[in-house]
C-alpha positions as CSV (number, residue, x, y, z in Angstrom):
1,X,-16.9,-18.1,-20.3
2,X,-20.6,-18.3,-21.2
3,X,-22.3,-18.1,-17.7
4,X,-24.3,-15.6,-18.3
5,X,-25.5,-13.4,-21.4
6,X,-23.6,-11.0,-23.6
7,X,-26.4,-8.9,-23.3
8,X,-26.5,-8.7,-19.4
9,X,-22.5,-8.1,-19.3
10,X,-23.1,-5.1,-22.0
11,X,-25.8,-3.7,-19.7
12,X,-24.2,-3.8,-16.6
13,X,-20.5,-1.8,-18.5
14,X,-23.0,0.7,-19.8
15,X,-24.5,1.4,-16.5
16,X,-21.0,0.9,-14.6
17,X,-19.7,3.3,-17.7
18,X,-21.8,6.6,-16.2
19,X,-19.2,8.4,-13.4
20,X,-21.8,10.3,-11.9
21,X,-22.3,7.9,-8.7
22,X,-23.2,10.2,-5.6
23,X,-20.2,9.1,-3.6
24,X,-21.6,11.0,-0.9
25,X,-24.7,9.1,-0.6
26,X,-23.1,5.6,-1.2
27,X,-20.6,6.7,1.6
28,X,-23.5,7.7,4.2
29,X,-25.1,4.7,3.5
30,X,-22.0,2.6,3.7
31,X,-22.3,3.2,7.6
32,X,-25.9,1.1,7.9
33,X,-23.9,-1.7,6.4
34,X,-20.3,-1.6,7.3
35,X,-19.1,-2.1,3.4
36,X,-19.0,0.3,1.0
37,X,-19.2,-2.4,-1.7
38,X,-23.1,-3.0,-0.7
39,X,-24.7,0.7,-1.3
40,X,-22.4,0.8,-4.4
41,X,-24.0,-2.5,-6.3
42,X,-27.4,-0.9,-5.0
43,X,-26.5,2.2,-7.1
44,X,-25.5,-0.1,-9.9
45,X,-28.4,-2.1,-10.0
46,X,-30.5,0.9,-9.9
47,X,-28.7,2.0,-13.3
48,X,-28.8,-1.5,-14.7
49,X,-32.7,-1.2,-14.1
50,X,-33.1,1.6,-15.8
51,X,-30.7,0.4,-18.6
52,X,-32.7,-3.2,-19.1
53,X,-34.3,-4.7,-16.1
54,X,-34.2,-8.3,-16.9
55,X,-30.0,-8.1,-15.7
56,X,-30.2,-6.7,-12.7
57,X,-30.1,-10.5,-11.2
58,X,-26.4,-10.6,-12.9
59,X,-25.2,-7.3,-11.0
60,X,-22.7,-8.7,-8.0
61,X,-24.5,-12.2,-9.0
62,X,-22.2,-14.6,-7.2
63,X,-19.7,-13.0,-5.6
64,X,-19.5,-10.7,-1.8
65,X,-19.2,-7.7,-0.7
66,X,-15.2,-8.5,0.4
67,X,-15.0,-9.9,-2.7
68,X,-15.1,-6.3,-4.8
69,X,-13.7,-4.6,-1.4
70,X,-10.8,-6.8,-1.4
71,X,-9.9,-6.7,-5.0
72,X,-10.1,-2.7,-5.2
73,X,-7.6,-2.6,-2.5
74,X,-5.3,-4.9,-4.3
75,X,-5.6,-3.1,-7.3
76,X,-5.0,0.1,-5.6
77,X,-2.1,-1.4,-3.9
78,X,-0.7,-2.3,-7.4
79,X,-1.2,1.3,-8.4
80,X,0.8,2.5,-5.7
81,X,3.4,0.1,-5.8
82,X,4.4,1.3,-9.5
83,X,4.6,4.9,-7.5
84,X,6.4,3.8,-4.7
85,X,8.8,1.2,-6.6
86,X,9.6,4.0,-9.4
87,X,10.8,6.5,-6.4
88,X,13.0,3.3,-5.1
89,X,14.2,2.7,-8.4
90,X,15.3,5.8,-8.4
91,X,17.1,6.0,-4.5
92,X,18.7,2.7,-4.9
93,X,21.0,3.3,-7.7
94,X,21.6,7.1,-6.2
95,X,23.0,5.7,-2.9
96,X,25.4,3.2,-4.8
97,X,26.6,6.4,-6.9
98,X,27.4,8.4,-3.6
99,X,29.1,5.5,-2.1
100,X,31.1,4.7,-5.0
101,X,32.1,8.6,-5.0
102,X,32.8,8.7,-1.5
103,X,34.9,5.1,-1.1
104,X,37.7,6.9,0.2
105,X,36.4,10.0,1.6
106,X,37.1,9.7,5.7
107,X,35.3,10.5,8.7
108,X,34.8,9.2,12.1
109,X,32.4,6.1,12.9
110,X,30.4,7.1,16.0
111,X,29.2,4.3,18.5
112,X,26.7,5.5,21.4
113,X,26.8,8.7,20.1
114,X,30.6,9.2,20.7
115,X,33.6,9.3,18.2
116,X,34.8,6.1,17.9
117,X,36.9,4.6,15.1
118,X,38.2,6.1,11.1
119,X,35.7,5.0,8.5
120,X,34.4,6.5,5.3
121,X,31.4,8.3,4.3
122,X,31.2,5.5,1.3
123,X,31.0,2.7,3.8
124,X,28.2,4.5,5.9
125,X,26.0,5.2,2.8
126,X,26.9,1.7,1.7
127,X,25.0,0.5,4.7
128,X,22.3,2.7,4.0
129,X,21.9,1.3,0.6
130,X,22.3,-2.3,1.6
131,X,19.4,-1.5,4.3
132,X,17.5,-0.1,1.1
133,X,17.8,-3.0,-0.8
134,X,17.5,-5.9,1.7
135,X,14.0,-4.3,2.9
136,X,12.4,-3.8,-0.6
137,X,12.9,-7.0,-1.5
138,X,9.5,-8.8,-0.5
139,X,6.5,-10.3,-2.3
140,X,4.7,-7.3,-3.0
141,X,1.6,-8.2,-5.2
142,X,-2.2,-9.2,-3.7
143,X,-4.1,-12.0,-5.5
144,X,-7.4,-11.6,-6.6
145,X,-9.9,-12.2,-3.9
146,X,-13.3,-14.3,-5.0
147,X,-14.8,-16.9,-2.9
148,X,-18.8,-15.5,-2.9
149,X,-21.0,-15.6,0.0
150,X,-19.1,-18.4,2.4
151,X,-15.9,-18.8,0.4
152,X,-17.1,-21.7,-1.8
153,X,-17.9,-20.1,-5.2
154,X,-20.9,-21.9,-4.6
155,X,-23.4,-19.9,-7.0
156,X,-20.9,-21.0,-10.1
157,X,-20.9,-24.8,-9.5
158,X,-17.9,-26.4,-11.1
159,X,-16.9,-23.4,-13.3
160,X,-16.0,-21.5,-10.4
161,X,-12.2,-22.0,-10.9
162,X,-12.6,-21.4,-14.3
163,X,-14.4,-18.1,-13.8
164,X,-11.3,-17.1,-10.9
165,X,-8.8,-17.1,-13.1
166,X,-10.3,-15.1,-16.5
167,X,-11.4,-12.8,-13.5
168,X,-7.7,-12.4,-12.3
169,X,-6.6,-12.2,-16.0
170,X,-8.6,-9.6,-17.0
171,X,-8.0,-7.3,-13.8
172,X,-4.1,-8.3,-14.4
173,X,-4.0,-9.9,-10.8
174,X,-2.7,-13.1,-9.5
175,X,-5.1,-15.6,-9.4
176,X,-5.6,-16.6,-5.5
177,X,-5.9,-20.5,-4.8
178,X,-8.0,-19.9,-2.0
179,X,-10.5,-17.2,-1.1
180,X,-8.7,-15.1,1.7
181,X,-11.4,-13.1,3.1
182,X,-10.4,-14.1,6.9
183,X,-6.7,-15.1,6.4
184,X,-4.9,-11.7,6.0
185,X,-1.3,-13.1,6.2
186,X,-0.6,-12.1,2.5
187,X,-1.5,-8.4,3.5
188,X,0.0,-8.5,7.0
189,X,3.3,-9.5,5.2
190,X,3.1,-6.6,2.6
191,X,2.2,-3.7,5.3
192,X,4.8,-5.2,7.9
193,X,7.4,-4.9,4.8
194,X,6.4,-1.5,4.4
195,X,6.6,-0.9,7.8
196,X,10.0,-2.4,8.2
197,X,11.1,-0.1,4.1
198,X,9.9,3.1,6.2
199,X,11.9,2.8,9.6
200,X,15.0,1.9,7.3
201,X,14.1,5.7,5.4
202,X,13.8,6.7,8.5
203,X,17.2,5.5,9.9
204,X,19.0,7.1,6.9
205,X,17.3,10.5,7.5
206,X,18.4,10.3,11.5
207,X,22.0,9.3,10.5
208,X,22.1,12.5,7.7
209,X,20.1,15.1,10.5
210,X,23.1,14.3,13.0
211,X,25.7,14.7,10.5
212,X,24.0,17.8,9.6
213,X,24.2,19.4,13.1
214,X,26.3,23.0,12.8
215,X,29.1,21.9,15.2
216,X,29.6,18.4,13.2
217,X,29.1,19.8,9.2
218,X,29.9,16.8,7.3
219,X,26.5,16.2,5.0
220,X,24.2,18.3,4.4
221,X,20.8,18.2,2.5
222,X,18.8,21.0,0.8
223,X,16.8,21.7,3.5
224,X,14.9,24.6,4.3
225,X,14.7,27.9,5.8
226,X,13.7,29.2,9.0
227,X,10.7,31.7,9.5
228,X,12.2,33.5,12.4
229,X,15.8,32.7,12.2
230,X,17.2,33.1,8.7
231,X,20.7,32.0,9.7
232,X,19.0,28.1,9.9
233,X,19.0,25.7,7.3
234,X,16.9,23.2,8.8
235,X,17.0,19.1,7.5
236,X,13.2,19.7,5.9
237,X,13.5,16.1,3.6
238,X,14.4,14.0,6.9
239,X,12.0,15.6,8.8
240,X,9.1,14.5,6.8
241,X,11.0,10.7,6.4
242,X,11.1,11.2,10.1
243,X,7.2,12.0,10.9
244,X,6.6,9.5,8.6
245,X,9.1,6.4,9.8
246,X,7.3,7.2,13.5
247,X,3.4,6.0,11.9
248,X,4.2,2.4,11.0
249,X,5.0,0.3,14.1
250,X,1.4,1.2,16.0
251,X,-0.2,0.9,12.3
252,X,0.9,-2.5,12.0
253,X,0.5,-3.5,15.0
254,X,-2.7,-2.3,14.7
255,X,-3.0,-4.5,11.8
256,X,-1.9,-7.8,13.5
257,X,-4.2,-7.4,16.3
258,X,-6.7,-7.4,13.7
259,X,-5.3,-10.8,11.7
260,X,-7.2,-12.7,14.5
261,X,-10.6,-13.2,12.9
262,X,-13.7,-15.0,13.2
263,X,-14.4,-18.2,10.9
264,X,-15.1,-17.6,7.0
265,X,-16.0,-13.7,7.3
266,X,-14.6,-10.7,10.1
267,X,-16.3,-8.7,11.9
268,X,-14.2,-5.8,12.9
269,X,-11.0,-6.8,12.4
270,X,-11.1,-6.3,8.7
271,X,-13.3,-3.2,8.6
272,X,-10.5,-1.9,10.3
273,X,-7.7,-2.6,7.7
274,X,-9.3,0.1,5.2
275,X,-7.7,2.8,7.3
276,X,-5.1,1.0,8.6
277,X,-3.0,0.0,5.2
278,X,-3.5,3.4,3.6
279,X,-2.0,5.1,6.1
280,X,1.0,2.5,5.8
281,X,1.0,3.2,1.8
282,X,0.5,7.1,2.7
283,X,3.8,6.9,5.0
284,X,5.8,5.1,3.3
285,X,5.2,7.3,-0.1
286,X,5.8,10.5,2.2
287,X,9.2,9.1,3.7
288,X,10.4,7.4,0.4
289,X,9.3,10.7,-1.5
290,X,11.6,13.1,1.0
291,X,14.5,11.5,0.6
292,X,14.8,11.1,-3.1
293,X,13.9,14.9,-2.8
């Protein structure tokens, strides 16, 4: 939008253009400054330098270190999501098949872990699948995040809006009407989700490892062997949704605790979401993987 030169925008993509960063180095120093994003722009300003000195001013010019933090986790998030939603794509329509096949097929409903009343296997998986569907559907993209130093977009005067949304545009995010760096609700919503997706995976995979059980025999999955007891063919697949479906509930409670931060900018509380929502991510691919497997 004309805020700063052509020729300052081509140095800085030729400098950013050269993969050889020492991630190890930015990493280490990352620890004197508690954000990765500030060793990184000194690496890239050292490149700009070296490219044409007179842009290094325009390197991060503006913005804040949450600001590229932020906005690499959302596009990560969006990366993962088109993982993550082509595996439910896939589950979804799956379950619906095996209820439809199984619509008539009896067994007995259990209550307390005790035979109760006749059902059918279609009606149990059809409550799987309804479980399925109800918990995936959520709000599931990040906006962009860019609000500079205190929030304000202060450095941009009255094109700061302006410059927002071609940001968000470009990057293919949503353009954010506020700067969120110390209101996390949008990502406490979208890990809670996740968290509440997983325990569903994981209530399907308890429901199939009791069926599964030698002296009850009525599902089975491929499963795996045993090393010392070849006779065994042990649920594998809901053992991994399992492990998995246990991680969530102290991770997001982990991440509420840390929803309650300080004025415009966090301290602590959302250093400690890095960890915190990739595990959630790495969970709920693990469970959602074993049980399309």
């Amino acid at each position: 939008i004309g805020m700063i030169p052509s020729s300052a925008a081509d140095a800085i993509s030729q400098a950013a253009a050269v993969e050889n960063f020492d991630a190890a180095a930015i990493a280490a120093e990352a620890r004197k400054s508690a954000s990765l994003a500030i060793p990184l722009v000194n690496a890239l300003t050292a490149r700009v330098r070296e490219v044409d000195e007179r842009r290094c001013p325009y390197v991060h010019w503006g913005a804040t270190s949450q600001d590229a933090i932020d906005t690499a986790m959302a596009l990560l998030l969006v990366k993962a999501q088109t993982i993550l939603a082509r595996d439910h794509g896939w589950l979804e329509p799956a379950l619906r098949d095996l209820s439809d096949a199984h619509a008539y097929t009896p067994m007995l409903a259990r209550t307390l872990l005790q035979p109760a009343l006749p059902s059918t296997f279609g009606y149990k998986v059809a409550g799987w699948y309804g479980a399925v569907h109800r918990s995936w559907q959520f709000e599931q993209a990040l906006p962009l995040q860019f609000g500079g130093a205190a929030g304000t977009l202060a450095s941009y005067g009255t094109d700061g809006p302006a410059l927002a949304r071609e940001l968000a545009r470009e990057l293919g995010l949503t353009p954010c009407d506020a700067p969120w760096h110390a209101h996390r609700d949008r990502l406490g919503i979208l890990v809670a989700h996740y968290g509440i997706y997983t325990a569903t995976l994981g209530k399907m995979a308890r429901d199939i490892t009791l069926l599964m059980q030698a002296e009850v025999g009525e599902v089975a999955e491929a499963g795996g062997g045993s090393s010392a007891m070849p006779h065994k063919r042990n649920p594998a697949g809901c053992a991994i949704a399992l492990a998995a479906a246990k991680r969530p509930p102290g991770l997001v409670a982990s991440f509420l605790s840390g929803m309650v931060q300080e004025h415009e900018r966090a301290l602590g509380g959302w250093q400690a979401e890095w960890s915190t929502v990739a595990a959630v991510i790495e969970a709920t691919g693990s469970a959602l993987s074993a049980m399309i497997g």
